[in-house]
N, CA, C and O of each residue as an XYZ file, in Angstrom:
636
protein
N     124.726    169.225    139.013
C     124.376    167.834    138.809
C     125.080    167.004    139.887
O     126.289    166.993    140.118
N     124.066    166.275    140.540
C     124.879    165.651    141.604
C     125.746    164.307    140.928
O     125.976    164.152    139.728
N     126.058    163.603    141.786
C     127.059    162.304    141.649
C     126.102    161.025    140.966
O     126.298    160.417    139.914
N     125.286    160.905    141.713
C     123.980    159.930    140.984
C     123.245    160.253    139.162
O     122.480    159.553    138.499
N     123.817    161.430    138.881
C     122.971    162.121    137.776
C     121.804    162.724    137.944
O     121.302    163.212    136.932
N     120.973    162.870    139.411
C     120.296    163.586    139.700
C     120.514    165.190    139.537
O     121.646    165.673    139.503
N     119.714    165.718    139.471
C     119.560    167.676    139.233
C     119.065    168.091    140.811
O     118.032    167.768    141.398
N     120.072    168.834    141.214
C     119.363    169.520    142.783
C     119.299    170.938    142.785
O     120.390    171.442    143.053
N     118.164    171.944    142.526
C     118.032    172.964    142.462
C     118.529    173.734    143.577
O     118.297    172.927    144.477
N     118.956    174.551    144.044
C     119.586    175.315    145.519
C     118.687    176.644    145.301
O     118.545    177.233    144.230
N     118.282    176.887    146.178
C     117.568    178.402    146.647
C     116.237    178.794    145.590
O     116.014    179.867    145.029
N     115.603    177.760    145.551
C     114.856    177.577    144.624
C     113.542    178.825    144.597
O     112.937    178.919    145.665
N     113.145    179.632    143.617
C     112.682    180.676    143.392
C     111.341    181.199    142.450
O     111.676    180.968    141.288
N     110.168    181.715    142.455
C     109.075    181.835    141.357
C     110.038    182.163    140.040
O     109.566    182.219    138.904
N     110.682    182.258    140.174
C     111.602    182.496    138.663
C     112.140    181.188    137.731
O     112.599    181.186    136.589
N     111.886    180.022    138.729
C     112.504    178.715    138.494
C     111.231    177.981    137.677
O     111.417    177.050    136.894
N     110.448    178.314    137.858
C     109.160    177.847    137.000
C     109.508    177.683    135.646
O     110.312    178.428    135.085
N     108.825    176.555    134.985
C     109.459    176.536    133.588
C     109.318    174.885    133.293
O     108.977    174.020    134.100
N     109.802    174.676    131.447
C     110.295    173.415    131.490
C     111.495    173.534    131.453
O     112.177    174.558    131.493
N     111.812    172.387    131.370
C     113.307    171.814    131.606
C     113.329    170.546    130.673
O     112.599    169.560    130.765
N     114.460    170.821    129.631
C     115.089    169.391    129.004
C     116.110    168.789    129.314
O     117.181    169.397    129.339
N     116.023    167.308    129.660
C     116.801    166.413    129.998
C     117.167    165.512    129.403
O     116.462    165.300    128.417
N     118.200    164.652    129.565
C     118.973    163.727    128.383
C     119.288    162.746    129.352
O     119.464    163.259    130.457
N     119.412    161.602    129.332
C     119.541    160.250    129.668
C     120.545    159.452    128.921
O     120.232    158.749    127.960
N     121.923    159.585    129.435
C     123.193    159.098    128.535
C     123.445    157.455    129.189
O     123.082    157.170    130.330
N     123.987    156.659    128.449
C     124.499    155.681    128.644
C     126.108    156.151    129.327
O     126.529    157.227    128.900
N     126.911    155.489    130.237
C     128.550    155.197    130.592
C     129.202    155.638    129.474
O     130.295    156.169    129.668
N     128.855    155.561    128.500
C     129.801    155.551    126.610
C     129.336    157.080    126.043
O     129.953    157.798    125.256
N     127.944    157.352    126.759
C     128.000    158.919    125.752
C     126.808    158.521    125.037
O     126.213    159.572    124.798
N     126.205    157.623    124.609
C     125.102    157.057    123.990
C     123.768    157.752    124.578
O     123.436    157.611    125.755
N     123.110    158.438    123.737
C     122.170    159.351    124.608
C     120.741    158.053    124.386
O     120.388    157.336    123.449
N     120.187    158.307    125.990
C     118.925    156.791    126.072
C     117.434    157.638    125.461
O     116.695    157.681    124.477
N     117.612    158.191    126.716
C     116.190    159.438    126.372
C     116.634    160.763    126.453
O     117.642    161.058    127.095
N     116.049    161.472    125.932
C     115.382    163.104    126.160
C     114.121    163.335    125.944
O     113.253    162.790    125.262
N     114.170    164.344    126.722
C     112.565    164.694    127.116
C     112.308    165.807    128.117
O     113.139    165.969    129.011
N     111.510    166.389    128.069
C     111.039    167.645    128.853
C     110.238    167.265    130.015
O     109.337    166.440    129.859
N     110.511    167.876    131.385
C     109.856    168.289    132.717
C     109.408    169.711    132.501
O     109.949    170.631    131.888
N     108.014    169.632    133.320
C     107.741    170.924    133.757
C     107.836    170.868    135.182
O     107.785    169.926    135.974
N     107.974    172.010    135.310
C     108.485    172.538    137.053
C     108.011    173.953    137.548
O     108.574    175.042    137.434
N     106.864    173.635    138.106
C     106.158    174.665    139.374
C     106.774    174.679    140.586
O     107.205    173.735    141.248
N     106.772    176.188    140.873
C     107.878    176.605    142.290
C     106.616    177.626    142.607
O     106.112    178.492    141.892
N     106.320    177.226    143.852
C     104.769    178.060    144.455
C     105.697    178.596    145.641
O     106.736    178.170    146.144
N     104.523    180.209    145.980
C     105.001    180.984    147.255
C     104.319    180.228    147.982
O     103.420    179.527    147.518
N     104.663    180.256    149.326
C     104.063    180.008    150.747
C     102.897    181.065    150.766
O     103.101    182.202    150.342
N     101.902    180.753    151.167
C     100.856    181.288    151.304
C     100.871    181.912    152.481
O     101.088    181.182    153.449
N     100.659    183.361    152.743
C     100.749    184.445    153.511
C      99.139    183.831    154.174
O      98.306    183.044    153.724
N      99.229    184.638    155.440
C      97.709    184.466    156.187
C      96.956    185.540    156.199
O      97.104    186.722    156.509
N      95.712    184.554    155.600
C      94.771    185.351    155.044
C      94.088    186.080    156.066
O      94.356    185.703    157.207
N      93.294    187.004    155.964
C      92.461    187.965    157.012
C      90.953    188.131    156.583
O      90.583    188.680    155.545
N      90.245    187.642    157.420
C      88.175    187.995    156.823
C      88.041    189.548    156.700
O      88.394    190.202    157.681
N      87.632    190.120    155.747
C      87.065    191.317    155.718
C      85.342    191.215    155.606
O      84.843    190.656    154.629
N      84.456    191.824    156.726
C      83.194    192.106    156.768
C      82.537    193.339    156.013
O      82.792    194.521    156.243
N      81.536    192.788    154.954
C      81.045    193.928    154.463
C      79.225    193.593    154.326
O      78.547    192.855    153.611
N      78.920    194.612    155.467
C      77.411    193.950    155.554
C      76.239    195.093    155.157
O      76.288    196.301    155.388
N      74.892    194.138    154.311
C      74.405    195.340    153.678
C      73.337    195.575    154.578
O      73.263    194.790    155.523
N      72.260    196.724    154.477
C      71.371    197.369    154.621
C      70.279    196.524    154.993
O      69.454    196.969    155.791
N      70.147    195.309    154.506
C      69.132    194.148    154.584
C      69.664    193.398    155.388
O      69.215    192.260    155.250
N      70.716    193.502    156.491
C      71.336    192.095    156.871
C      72.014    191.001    156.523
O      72.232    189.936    157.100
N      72.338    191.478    155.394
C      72.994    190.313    154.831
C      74.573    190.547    154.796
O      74.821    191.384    155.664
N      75.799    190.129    154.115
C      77.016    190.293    154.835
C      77.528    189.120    153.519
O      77.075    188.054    153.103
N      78.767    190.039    153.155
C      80.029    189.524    152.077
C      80.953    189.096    153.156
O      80.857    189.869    154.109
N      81.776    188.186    153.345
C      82.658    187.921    154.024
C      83.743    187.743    152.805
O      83.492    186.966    151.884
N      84.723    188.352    152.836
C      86.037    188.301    151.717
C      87.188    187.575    152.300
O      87.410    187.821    153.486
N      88.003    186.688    151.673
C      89.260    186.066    152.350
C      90.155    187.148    151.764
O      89.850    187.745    150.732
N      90.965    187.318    152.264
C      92.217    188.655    151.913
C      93.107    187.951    152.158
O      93.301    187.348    153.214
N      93.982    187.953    150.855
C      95.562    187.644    150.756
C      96.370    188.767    150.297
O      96.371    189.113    149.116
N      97.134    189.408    151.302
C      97.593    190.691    150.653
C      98.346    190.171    149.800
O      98.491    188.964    149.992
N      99.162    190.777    148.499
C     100.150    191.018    147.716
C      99.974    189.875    146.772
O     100.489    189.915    145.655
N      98.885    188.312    147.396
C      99.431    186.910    146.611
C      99.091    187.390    144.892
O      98.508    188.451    144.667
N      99.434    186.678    144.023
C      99.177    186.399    142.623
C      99.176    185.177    142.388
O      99.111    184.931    141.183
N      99.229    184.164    143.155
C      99.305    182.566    143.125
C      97.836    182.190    142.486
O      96.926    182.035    143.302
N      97.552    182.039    141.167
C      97.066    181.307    140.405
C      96.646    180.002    140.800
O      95.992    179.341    139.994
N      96.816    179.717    141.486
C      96.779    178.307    141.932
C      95.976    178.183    143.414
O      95.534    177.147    143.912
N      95.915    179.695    144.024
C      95.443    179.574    145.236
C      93.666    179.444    145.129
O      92.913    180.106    144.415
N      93.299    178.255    146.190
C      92.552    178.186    146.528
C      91.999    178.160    147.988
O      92.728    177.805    148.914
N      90.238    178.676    148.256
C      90.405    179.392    149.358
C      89.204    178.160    150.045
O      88.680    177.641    149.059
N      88.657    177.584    151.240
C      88.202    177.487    152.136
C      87.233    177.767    152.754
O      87.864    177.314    153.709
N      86.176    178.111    153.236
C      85.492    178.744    154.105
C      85.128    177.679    155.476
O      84.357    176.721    155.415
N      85.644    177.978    156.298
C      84.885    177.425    157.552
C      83.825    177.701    158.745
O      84.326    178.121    159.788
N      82.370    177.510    158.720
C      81.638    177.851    159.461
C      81.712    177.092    161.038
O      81.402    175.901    161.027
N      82.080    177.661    162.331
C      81.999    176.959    163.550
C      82.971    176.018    163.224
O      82.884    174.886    163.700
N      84.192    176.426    162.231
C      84.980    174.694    162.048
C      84.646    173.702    161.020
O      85.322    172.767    160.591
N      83.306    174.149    160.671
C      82.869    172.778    159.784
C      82.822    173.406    157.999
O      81.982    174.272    157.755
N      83.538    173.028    157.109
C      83.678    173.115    156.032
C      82.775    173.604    155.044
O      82.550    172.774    154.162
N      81.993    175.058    154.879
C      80.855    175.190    154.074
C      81.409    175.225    152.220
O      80.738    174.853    151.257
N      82.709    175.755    152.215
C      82.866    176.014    150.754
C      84.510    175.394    150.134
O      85.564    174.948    150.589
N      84.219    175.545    149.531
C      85.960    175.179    148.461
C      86.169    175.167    147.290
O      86.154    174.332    146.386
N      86.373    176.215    147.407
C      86.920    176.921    145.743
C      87.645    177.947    145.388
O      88.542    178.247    146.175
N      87.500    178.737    144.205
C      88.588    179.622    144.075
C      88.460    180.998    144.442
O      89.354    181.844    144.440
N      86.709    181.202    144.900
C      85.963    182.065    145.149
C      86.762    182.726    146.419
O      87.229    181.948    147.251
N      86.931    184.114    146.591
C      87.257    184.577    148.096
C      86.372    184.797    148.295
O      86.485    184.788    149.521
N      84.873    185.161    148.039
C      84.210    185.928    148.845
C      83.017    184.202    149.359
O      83.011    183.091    148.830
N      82.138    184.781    150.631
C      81.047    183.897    150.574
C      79.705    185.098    151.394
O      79.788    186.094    152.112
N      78.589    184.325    150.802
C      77.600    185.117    151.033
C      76.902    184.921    151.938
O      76.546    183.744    151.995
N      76.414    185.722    152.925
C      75.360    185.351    154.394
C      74.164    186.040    153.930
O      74.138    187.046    153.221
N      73.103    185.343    154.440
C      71.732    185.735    154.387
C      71.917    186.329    155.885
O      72.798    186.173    156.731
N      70.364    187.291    155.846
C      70.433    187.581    156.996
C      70.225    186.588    158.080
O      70.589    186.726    159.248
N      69.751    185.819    157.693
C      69.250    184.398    158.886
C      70.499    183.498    159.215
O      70.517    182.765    160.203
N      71.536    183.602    158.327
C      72.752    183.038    159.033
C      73.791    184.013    159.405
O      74.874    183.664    159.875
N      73.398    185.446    159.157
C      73.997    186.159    159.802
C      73.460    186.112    161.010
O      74.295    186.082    161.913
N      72.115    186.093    161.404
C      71.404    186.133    162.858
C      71.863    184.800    163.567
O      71.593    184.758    164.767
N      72.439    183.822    163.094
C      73.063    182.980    163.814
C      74.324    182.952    164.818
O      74.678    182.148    165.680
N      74.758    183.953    164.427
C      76.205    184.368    165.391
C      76.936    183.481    165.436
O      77.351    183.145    166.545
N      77.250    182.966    164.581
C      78.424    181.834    163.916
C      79.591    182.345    163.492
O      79.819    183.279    162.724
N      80.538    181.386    164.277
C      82.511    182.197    163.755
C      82.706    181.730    162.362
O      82.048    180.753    162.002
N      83.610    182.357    161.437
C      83.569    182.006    160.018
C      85.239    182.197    159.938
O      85.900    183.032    160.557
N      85.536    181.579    159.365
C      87.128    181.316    159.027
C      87.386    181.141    157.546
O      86.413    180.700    156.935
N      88.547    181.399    156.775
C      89.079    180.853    155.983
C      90.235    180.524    155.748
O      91.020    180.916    156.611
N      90.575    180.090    155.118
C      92.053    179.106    154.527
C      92.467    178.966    153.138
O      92.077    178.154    152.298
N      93.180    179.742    153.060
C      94.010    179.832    151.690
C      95.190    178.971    151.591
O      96.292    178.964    152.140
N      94.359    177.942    150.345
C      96.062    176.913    150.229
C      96.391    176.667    148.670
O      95.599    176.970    147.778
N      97.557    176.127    148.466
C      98.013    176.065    147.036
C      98.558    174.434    147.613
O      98.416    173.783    148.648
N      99.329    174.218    146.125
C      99.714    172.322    146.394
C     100.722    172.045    147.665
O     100.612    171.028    148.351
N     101.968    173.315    147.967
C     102.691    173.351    149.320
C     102.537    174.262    150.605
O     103.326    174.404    151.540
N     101.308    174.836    150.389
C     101.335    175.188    151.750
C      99.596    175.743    152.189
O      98.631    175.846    151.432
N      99.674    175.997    153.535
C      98.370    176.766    153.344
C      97.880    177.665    155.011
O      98.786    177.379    155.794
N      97.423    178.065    155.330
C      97.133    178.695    156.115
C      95.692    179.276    156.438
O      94.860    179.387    155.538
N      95.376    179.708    157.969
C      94.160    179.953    157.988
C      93.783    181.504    158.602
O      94.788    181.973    159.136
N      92.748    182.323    158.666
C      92.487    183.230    159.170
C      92.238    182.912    160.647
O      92.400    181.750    161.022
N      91.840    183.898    161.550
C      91.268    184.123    162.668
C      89.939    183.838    162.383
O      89.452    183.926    161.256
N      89.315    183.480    163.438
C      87.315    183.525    163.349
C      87.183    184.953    163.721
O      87.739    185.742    164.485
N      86.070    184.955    162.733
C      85.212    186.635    163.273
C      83.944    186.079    163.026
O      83.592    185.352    162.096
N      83.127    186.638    164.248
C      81.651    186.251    164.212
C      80.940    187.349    163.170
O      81.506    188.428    162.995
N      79.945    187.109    162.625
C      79.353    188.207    161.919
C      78.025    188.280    162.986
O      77.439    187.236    163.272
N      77.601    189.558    163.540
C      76.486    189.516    164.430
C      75.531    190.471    164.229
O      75.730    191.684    164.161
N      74.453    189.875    164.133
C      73.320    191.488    164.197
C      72.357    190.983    164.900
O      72.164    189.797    165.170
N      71.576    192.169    165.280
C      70.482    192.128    166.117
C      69.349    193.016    165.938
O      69.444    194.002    165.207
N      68.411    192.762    166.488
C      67.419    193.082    166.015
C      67.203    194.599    165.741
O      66.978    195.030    166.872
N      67.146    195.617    164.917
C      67.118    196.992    165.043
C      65.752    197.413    165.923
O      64.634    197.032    165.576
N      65.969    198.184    167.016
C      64.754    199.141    167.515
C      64.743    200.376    167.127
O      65.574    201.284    167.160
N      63.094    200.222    166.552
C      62.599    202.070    166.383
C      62.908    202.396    167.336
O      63.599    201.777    168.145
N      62.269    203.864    167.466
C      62.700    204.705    169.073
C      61.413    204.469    168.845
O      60.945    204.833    169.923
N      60.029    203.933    167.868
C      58.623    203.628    168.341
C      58.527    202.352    169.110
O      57.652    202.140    169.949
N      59.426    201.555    168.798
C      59.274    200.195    169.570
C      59.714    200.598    171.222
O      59.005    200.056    172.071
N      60.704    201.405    171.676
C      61.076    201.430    173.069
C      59.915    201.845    173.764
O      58.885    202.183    173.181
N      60.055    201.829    175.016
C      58.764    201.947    176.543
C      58.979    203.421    176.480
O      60.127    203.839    176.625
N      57.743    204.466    176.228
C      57.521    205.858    176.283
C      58.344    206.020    177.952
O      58.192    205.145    178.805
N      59.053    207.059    178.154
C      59.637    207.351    179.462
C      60.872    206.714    180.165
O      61.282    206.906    181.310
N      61.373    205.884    179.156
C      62.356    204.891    179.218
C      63.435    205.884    179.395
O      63.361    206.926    178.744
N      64.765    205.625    180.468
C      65.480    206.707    180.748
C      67.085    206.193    180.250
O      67.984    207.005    180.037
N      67.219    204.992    180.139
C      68.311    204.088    179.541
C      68.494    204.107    177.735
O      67.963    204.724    176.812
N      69.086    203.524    177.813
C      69.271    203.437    176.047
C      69.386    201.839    175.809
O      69.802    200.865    176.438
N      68.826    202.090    174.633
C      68.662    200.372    173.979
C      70.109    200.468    173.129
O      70.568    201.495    172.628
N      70.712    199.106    173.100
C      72.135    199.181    171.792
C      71.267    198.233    171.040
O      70.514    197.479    171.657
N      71.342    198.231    169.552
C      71.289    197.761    168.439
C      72.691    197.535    167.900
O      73.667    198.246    168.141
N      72.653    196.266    167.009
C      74.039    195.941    166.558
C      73.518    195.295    164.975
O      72.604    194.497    164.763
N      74.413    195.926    164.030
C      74.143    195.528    162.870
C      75.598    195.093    162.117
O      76.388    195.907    161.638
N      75.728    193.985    162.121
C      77.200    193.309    161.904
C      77.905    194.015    162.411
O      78.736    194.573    161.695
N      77.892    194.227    163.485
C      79.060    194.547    164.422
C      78.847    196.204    164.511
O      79.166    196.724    165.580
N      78.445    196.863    163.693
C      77.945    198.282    164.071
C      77.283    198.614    164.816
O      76.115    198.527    164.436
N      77.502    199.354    166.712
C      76.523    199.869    167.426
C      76.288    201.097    167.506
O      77.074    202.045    167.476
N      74.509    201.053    167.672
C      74.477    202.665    167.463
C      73.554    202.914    168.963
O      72.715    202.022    169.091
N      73.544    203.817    169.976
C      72.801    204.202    170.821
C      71.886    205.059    170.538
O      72.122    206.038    169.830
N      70.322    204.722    171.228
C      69.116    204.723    170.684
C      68.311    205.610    172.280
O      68.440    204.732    173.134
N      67.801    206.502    172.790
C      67.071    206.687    173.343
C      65.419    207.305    173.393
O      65.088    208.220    172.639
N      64.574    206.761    174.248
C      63.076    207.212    173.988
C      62.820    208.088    174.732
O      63.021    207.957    175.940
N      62.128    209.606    174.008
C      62.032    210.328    175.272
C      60.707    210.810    174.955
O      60.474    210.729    173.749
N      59.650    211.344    175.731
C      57.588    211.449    175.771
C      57.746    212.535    174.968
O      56.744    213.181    174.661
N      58.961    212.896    174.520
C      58.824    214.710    173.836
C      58.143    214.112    171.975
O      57.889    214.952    171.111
């Protein structure tokens, strides 16, 4: 208890969470008030990382990853090119294939009431798949196809 009658917590900890009862004395001992505080002590929010998980149709889960957090309180972000698509408690967000075919950077940001932090951008990218019927009969090169970031080499041969 400091000199003023203020309370100064030192090395303050998720263990410190809780209420707290307090008393309000007069100079003489005369108690004024009592009454209960509650008191939230939040972790610093670790930085989050995008995990890509893209399906069969083109389409693509983007997950915010907070390793180890349990913060109840955390809420997550999504940023498309920078500009704000979501906010809520949701980690994951969903791409169609048509905004996956956009090749747009996607970010997120995990924050609670003291702190918050953001991921790296990762583009999600696909492209158009070629049959080996679509390539030029006699074609001696290889076409790349990219399906969220998966390339696979493709060649056409008259056999």
């Amino acid at each position: 208890m400091e000199e003023d009658g203020s309370f100064r917590f030192q090395s303050v900890g998720l263990k410190d969470t809780g209420t707290y009862t307090y008393t309000v004395t007069s100079s003489d001992g005369t108690e004024i008030v009592k009454d209960k505080v509650e008191i939230e002590v939040y972790e610093k929010v670790p930085k989050p990382t995008v995990n890509i998980n893209c399906s069969a149709d083109g389409n693509a889960a983007l997950t915010c990853d907070v390793e180890n957090s349990k913060d109840p309180s955390l809420t997550v972000s999504w940023y498309e090119d920078g500009k704000l698509v979501q906010d809520e408690i949701q980690p994951q967000v969903f791409l169609s294939s048509t905004q996956v075919q956009e090749n747009k950077p996607y970010s997120c940001e995990t924050h609670n009431p003291v702190s918050r932090d953001e991921s790296e951008n990762v583009t999600v990218s696909y492209e158009k798949e070629f049959r080996l019927a679509d390539l030029t009969p006699g074609h001696t090169g290889a076409e790349r196809c990219r399906d969220c970031g998966r390339t696979r080499q493709m060649n056409h041969s008259d056999d």
